[in-house]
CHARMM-style PDB file with segment names, atoms N, HN, CA, C and O in Angstrom:
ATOM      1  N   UNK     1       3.026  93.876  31.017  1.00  0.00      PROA
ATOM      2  CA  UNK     1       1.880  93.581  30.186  1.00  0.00      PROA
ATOM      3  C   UNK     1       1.561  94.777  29.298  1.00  0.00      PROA
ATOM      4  O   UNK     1       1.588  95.916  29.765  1.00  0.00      PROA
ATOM      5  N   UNK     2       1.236  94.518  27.927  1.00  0.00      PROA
ATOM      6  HN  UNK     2       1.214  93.593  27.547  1.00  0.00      PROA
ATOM      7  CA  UNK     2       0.862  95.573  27.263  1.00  0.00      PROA
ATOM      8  C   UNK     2       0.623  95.104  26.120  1.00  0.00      PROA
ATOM      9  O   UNK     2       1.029  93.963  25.898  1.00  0.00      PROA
ATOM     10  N   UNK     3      -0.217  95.947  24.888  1.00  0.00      PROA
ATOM     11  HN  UNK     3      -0.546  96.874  25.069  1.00  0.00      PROA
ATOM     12  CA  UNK     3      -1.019  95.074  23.998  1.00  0.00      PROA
ATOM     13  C   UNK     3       0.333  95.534  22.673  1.00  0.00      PROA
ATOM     14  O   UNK     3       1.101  96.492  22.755  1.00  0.00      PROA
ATOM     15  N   UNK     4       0.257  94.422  21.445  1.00  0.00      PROA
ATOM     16  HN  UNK     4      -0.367  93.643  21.378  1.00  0.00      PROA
ATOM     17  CA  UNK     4       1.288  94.478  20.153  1.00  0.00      PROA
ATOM     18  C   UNK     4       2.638  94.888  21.017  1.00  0.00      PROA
ATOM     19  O   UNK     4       2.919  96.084  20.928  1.00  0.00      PROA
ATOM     20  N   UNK     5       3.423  94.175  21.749  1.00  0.00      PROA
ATOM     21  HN  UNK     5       3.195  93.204  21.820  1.00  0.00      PROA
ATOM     22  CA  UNK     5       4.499  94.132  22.247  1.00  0.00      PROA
ATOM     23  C   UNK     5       5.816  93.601  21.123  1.00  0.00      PROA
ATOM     24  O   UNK     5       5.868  92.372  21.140  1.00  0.00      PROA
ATOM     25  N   UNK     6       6.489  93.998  20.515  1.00  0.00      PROA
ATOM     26  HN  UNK     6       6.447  94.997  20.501  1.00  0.00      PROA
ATOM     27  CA  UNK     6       7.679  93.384  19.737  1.00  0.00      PROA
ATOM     28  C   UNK     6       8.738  94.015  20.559  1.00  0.00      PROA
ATOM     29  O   UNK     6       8.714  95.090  21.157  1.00  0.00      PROA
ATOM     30  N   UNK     7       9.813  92.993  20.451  1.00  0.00      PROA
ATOM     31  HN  UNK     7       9.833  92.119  19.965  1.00  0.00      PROA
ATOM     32  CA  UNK     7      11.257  93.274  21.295  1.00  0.00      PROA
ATOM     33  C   UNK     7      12.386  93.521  19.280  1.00  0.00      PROA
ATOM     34  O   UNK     7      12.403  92.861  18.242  1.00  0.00      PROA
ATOM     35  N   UNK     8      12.975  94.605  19.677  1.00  0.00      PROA
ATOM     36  HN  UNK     8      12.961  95.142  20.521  1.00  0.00      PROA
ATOM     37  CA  UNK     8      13.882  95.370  18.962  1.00  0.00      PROA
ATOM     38  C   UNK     8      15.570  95.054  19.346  1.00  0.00      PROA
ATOM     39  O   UNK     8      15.882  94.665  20.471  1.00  0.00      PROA
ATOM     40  N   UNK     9      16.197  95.192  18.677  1.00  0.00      PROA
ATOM     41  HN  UNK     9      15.943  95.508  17.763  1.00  0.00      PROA
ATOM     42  CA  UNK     9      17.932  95.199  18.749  1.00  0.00      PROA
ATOM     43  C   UNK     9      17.790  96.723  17.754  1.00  0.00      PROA
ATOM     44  O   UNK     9      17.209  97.105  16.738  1.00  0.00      PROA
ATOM     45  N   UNK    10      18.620  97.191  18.676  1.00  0.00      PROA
ATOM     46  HN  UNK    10      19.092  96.881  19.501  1.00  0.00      PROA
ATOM     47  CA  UNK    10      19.164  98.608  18.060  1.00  0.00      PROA
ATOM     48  C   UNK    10      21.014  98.761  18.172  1.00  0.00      PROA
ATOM     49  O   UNK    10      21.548  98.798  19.281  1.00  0.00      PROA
ATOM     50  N   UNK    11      21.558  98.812  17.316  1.00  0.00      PROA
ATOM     51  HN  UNK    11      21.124  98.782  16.416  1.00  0.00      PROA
ATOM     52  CA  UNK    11      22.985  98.733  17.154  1.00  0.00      PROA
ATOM     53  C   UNK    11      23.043 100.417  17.893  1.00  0.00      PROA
ATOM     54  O   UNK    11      22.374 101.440  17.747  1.00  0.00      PROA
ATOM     55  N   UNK    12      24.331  99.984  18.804  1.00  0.00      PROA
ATOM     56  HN  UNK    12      24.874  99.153  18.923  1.00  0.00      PROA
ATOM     57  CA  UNK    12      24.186 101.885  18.877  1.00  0.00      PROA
ATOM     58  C   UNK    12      24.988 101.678  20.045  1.00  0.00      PROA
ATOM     59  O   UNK    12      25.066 100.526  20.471  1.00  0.00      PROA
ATOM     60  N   UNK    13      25.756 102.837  20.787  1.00  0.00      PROA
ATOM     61  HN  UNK    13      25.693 103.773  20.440  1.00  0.00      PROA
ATOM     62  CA  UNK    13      26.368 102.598  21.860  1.00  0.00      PROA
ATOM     63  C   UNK    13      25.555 102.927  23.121  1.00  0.00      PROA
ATOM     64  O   UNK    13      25.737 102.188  24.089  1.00  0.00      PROA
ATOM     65  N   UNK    14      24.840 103.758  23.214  1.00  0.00      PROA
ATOM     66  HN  UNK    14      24.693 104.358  22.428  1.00  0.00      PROA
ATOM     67  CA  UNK    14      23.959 104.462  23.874  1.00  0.00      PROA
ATOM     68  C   UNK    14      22.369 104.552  23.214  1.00  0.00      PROA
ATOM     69  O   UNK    14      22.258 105.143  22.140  1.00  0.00      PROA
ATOM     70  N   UNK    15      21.187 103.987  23.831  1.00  0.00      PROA
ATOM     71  HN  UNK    15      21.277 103.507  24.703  1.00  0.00      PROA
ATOM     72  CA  UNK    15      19.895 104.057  23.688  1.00  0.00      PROA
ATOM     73  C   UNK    15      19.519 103.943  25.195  1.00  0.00      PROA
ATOM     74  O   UNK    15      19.549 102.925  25.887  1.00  0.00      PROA
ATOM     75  N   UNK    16      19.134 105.288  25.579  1.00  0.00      PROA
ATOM     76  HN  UNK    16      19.110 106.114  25.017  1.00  0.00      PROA
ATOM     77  CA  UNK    16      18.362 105.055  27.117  1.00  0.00      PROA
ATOM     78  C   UNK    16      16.976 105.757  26.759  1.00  0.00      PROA
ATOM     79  O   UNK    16      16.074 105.723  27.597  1.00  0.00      PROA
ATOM     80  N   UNK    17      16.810 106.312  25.689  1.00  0.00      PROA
ATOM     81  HN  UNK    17      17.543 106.339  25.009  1.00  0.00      PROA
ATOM     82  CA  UNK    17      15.593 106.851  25.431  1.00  0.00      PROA
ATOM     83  C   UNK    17      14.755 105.690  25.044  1.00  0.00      PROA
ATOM     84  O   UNK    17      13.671 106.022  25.523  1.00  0.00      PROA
ATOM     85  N   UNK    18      14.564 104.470  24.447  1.00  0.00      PROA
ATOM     86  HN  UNK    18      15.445 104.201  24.058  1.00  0.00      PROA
ATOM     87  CA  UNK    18      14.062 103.831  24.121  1.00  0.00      PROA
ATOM     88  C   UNK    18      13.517 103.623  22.085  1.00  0.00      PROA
ATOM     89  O   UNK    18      12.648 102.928  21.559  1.00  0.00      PROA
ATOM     90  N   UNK    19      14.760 104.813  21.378  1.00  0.00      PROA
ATOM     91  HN  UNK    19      15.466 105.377  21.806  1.00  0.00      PROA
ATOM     92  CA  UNK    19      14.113 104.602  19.995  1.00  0.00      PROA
ATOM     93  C   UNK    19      14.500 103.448  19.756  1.00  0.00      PROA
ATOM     94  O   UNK    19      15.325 102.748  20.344  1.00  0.00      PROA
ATOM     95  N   UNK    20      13.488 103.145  18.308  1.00  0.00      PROA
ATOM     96  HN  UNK    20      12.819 103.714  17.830  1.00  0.00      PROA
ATOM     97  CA  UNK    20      13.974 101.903  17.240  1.00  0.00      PROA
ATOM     98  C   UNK    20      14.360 102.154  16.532  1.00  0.00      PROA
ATOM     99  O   UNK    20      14.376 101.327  15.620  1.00  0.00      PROA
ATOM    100  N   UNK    21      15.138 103.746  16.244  1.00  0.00      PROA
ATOM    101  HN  UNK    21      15.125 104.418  16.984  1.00  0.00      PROA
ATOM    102  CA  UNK    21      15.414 104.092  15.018  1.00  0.00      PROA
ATOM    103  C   UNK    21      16.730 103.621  14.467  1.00  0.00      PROA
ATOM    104  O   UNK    21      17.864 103.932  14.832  1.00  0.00      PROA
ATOM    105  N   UNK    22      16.328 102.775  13.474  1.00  0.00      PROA
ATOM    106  HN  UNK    22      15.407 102.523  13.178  1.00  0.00      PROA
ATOM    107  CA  UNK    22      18.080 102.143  12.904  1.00  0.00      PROA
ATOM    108  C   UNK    22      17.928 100.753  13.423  1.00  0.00      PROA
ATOM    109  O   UNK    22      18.630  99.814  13.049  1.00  0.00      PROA
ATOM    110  N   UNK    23      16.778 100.659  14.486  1.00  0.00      PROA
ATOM    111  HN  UNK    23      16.208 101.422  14.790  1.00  0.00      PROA
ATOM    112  CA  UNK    23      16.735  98.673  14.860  1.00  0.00      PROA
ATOM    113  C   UNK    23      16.075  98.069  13.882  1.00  0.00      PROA
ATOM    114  O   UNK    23      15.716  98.470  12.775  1.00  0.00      PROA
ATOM    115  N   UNK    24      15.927  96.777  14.581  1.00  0.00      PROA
ATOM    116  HN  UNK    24      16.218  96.451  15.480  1.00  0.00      PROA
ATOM    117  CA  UNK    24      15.630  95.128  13.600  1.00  0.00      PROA
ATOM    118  C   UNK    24      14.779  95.159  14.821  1.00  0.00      PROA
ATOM    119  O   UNK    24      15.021  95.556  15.961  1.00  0.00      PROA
ATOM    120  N   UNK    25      13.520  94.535  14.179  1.00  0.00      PROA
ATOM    121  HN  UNK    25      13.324  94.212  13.253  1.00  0.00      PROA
ATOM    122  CA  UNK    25      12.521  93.605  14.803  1.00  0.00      PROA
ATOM    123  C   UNK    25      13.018  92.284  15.105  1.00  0.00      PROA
ATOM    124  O   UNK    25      13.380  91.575  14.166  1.00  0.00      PROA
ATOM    125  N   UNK    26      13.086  91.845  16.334  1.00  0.00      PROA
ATOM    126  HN  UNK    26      12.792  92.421  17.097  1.00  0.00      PROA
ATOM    127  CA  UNK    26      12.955  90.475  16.572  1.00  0.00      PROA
ATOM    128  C   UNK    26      11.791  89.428  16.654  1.00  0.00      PROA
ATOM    129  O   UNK    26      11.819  88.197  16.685  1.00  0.00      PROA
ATOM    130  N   UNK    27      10.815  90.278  16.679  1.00  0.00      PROA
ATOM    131  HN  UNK    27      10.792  91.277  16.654  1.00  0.00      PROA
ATOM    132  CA  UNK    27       9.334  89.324  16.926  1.00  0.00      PROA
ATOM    133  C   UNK    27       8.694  89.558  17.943  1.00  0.00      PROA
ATOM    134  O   UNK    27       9.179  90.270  18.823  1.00  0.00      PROA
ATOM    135  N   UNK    28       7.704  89.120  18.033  1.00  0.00      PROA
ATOM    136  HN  UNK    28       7.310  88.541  17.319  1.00  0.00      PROA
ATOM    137  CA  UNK    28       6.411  89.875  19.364  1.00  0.00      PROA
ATOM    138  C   UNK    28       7.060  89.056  20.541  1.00  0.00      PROA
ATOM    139  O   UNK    28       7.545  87.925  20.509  1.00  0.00      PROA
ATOM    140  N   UNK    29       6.912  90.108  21.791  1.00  0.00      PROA
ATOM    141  HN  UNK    29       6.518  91.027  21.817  1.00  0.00      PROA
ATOM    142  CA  UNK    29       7.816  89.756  22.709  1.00  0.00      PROA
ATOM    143  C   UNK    29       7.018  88.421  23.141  1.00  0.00      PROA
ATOM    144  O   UNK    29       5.839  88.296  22.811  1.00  0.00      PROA
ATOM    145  N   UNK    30       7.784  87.285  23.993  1.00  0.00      PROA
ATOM    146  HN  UNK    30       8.742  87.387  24.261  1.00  0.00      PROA
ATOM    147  CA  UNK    30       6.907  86.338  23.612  1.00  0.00      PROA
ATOM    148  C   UNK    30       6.176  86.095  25.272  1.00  0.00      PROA
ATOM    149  O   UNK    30       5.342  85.200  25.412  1.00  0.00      PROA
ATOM    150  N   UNK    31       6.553  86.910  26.373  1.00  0.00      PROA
ATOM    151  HN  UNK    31       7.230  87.637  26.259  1.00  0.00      PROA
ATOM    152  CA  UNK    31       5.995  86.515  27.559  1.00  0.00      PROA
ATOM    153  C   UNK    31       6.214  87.480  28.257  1.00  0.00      PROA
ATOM    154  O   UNK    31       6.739  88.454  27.717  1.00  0.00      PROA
ATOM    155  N   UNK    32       5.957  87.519  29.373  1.00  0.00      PROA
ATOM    156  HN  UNK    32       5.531  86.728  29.812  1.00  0.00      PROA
ATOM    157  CA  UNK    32       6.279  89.214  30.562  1.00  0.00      PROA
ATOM    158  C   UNK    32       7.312  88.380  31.777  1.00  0.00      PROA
ATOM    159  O   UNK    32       7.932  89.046  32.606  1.00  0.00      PROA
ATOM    160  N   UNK    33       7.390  86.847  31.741  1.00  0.00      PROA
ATOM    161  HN  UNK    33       6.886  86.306  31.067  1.00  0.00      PROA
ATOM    162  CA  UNK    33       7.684  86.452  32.808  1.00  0.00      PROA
ATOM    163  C   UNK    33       8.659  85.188  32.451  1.00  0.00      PROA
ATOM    164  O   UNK    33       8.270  84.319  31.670  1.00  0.00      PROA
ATOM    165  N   UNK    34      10.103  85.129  33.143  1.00  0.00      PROA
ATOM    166  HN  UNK    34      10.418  85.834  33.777  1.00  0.00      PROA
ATOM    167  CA  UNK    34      10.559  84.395  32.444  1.00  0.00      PROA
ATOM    168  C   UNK    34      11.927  84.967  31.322  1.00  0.00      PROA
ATOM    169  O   UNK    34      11.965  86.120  30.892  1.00  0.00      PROA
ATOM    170  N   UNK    35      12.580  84.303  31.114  1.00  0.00      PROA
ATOM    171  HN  UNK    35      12.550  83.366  31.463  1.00  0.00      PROA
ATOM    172  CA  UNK    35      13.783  84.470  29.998  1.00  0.00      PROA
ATOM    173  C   UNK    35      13.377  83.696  28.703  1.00  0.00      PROA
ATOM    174  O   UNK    35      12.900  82.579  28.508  1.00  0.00      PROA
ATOM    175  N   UNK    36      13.858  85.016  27.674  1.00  0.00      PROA
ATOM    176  HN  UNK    36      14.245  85.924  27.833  1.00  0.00      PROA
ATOM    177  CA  UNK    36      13.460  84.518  26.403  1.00  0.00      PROA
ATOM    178  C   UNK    36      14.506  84.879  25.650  1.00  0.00      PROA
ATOM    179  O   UNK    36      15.419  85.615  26.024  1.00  0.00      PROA
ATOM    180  N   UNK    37      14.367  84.259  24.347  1.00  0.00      PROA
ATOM    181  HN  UNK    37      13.625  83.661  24.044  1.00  0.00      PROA
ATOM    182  CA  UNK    37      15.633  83.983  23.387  1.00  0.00      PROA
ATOM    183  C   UNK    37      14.945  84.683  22.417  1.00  0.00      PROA
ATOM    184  O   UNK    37      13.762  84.610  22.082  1.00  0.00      PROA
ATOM    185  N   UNK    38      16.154  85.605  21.874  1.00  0.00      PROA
ATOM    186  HN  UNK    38      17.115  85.664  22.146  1.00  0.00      PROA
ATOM    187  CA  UNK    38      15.430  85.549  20.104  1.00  0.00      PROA
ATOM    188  C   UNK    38      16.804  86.279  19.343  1.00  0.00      PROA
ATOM    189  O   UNK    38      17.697  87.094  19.571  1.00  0.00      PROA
ATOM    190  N   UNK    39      16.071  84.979  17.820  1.00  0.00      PROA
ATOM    191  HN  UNK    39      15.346  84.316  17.635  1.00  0.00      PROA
ATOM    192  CA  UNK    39      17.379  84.905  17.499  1.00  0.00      PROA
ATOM    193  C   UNK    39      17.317  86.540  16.263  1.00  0.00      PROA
ATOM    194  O   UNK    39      16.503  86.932  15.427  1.00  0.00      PROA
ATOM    195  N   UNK    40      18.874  87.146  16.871  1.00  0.00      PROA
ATOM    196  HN  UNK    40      19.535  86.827  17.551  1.00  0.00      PROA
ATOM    197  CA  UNK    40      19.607  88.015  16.123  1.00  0.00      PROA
ATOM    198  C   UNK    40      20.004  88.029  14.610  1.00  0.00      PROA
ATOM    199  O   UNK    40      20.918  87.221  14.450  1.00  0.00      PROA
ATOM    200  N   UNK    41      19.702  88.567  13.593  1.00  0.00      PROA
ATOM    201  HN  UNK    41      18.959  89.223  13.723  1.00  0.00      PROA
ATOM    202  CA  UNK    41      20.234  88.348  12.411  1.00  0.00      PROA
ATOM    203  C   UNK    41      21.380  88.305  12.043  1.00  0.00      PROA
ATOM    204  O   UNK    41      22.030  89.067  12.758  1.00  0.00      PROA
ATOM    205  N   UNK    42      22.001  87.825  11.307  1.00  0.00      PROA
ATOM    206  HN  UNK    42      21.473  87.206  10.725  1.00  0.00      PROA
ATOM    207  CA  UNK    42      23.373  87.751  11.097  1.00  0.00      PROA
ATOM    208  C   UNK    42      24.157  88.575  10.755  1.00  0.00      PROA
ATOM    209  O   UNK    42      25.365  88.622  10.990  1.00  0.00      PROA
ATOM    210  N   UNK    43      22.922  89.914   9.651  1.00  0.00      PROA
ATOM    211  HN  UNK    43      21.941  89.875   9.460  1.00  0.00      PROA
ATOM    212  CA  UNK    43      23.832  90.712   9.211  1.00  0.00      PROA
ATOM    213  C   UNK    43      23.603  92.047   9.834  1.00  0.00      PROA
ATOM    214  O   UNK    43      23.843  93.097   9.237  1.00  0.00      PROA
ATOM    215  N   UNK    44      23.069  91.976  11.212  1.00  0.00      PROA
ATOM    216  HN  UNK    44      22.874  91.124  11.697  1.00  0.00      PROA
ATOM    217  CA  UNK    44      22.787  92.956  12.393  1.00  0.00      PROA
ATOM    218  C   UNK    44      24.918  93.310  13.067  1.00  0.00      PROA
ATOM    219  O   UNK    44      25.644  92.443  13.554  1.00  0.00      PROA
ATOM    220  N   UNK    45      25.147  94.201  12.917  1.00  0.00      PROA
ATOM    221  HN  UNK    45      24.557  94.905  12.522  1.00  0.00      PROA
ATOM    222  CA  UNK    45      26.183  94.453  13.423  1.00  0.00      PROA
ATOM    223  C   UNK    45      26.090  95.044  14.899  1.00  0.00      PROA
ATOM    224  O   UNK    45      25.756  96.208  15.119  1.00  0.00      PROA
ATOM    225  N   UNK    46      26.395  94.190  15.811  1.00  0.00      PROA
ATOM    226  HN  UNK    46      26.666  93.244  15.632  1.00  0.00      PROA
ATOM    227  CA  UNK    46      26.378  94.822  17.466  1.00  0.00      PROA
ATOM    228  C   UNK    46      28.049  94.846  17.922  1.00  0.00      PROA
ATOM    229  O   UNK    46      28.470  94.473  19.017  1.00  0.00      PROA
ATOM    230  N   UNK    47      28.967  95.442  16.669  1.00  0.00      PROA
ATOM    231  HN  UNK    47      28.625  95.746  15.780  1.00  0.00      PROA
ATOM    232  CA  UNK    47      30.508  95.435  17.340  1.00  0.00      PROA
ATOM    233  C   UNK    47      30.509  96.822  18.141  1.00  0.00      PROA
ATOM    234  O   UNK    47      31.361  97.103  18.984  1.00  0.00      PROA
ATOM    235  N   UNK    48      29.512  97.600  17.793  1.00  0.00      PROA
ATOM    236  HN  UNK    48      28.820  97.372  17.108  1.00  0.00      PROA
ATOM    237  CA  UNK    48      29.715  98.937  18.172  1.00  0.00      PROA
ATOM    238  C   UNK    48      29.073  99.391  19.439  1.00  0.00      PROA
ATOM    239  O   UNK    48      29.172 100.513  19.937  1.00  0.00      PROA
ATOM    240  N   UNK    49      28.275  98.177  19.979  1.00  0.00      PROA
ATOM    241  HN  UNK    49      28.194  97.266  19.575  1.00  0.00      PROA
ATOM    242  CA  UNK    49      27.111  98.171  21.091  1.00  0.00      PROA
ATOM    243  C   UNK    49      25.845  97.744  20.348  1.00  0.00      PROA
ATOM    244  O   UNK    49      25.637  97.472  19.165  1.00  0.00      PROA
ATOM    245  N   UNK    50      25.104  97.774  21.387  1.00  0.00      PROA
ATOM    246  HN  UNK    50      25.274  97.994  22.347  1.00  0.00      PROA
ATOM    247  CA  UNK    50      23.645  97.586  21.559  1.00  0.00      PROA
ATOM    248  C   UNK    50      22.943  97.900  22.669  1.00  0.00      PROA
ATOM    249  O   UNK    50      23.299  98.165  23.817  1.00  0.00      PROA
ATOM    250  N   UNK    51      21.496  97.802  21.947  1.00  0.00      PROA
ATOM    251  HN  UNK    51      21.207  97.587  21.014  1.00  0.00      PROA
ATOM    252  CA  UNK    51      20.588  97.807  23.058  1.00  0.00      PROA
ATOM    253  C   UNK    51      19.043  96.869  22.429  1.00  0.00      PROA
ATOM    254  O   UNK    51      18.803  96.371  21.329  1.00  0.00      PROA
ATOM    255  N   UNK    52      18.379  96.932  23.481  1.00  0.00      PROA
ATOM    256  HN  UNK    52      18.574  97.337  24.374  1.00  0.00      PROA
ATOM    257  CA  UNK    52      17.170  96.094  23.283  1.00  0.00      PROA
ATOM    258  C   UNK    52      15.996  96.894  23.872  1.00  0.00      PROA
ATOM    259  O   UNK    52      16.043  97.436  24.976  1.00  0.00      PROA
ATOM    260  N   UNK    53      14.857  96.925  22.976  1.00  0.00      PROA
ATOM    261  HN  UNK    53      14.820  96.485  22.078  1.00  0.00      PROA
ATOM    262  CA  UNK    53      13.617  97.737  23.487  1.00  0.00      PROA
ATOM    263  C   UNK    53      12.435  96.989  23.436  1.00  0.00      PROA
ATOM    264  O   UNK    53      12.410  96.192  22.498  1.00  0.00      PROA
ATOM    265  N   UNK    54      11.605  97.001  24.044  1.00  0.00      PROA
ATOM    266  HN  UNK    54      11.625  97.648  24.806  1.00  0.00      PROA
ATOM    267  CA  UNK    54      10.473  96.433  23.872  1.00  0.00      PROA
ATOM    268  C   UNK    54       9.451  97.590  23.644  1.00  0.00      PROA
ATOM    269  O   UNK    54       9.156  98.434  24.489  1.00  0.00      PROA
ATOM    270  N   UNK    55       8.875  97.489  22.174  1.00  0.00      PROA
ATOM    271  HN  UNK    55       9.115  96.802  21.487  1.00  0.00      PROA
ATOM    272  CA  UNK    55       7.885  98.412  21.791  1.00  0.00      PROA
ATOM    273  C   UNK    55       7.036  98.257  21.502  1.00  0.00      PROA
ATOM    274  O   UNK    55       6.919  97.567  20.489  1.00  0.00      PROA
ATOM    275  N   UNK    56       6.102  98.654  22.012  1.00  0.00      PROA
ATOM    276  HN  UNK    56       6.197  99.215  22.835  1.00  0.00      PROA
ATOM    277  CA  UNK    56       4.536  98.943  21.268  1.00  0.00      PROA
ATOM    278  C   UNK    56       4.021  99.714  20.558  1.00  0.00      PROA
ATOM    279  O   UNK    56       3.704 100.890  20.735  1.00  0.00      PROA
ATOM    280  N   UNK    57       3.908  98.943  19.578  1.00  0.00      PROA
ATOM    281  HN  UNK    57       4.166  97.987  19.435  1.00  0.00      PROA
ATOM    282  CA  UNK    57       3.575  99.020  18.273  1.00  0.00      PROA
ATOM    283  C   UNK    57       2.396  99.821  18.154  1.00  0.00      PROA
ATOM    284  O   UNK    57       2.375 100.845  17.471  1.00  0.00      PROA
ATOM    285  N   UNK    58       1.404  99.384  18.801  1.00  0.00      PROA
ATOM    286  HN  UNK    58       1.421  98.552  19.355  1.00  0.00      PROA
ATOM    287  CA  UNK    58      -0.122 100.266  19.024  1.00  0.00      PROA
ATOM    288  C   UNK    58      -0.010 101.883  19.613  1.00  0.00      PROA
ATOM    289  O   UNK    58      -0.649 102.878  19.269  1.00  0.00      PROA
ATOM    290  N   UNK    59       0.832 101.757  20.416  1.00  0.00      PROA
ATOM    291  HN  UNK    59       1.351 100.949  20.695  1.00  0.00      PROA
ATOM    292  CA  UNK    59       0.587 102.951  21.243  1.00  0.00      PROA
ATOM    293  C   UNK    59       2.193 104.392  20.795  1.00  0.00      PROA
ATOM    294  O   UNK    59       2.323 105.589  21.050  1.00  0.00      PROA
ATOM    295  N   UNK    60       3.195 103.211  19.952  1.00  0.00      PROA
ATOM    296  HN  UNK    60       3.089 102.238  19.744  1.00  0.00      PROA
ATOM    297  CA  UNK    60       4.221 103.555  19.266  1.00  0.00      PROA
ATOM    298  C   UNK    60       5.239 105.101  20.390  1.00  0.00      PROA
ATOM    299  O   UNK    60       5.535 106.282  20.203  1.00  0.00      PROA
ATOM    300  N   UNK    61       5.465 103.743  21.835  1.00  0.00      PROA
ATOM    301  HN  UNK    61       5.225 102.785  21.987  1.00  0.00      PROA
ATOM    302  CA  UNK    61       5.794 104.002  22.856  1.00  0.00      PROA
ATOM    303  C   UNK    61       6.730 103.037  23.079  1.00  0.00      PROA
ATOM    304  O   UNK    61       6.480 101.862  22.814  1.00  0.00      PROA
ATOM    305  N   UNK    62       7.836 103.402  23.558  1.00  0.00      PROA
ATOM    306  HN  UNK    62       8.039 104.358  23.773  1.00  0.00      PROA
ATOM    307  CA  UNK    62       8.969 101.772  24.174  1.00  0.00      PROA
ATOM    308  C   UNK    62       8.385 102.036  25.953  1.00  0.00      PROA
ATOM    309  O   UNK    62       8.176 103.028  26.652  1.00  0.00      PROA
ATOM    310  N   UNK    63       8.275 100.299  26.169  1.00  0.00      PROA
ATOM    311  HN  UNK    63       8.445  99.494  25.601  1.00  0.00      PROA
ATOM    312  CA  UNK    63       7.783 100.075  27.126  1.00  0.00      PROA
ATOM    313  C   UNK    63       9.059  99.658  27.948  1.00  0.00      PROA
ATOM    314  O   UNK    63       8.857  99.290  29.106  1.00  0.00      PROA
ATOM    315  N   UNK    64      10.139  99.674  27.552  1.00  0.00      PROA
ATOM    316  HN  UNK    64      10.303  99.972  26.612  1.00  0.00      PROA
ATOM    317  CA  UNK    64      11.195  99.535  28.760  1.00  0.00      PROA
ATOM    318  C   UNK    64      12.550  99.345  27.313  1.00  0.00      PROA
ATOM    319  O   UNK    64      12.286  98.846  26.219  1.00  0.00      PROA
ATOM    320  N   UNK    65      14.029  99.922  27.749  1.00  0.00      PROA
ATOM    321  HN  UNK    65      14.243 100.327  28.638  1.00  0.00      PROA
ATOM    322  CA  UNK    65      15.146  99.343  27.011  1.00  0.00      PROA
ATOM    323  C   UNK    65      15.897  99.391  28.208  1.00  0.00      PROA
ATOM    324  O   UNK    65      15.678  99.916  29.300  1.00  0.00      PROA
ATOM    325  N   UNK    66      17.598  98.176  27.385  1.00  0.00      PROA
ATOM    326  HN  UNK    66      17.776  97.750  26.499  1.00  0.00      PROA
ATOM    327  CA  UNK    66      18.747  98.006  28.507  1.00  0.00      PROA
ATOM    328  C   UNK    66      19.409  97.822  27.222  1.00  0.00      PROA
ATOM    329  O   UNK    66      19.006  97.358  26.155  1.00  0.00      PROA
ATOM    330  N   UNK    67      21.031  98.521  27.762  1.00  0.00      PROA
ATOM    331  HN  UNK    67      21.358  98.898  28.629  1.00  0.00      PROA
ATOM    332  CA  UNK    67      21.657  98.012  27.037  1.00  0.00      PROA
ATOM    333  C   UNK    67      22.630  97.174  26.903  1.00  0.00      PROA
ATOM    334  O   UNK    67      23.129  97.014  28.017  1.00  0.00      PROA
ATOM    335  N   UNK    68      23.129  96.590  26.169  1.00  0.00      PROA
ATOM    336  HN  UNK    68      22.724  96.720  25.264  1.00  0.00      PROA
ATOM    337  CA  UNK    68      23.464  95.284  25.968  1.00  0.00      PROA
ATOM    338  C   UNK    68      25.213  95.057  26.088  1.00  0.00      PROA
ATOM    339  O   UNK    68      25.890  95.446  25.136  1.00  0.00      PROA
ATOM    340  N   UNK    69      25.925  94.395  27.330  1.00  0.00      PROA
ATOM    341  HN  UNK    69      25.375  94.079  28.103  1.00  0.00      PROA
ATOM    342  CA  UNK    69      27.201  94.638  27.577  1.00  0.00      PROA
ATOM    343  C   UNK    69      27.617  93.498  26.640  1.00  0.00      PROA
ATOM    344  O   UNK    69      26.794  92.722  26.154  1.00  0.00      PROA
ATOM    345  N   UNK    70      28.862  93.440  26.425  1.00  0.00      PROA
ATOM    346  HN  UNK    70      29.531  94.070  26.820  1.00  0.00      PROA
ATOM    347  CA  UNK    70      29.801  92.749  25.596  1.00  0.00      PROA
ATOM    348  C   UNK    70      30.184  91.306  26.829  1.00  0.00      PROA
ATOM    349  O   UNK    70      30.586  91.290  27.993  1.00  0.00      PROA
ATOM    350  N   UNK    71      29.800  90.218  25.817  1.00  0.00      PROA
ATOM    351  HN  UNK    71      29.473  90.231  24.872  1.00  0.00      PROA
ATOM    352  CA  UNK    71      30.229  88.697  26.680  1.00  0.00      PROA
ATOM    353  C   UNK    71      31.705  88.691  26.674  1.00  0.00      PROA
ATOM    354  OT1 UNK    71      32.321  87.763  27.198  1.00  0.00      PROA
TER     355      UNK     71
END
């Protein structure tokens, strides 16, 4: 739980610190509980890795990242 929550894609091989620097907004995270979808842009390149952060915007703190293995 936390207030102005948006979830981020950050292209990158390594993000354990939690920046957005160089990410795309995906949209305000949409729940705390539960699996959620959101859709990736097309011209977002994740050949090189990724990761995903959830940031707050208000407090301009990441409230948790993971990064993102190859399907």
């Amino acid at each position: 739980n936390g207030p102005d929550l948006f979830v981020y894609v950050v292209p990158g091989a390594s993000n354990t610190d939690g920046s957005i620097e160089g990410g795309v907004s995906l949209g305000k995270l949409k729940g705390n509980i539960g699996n959620q979808q959101y859709k990736v842009p097309e011209d977002v390149d994740l050949g090189g890795g990724a990761s995903v952060v959830v940031w707050c915007r208000a407090f301009t703190v990441a409230f948790g990242a993971a990064q993102l293995q190859p399907s």
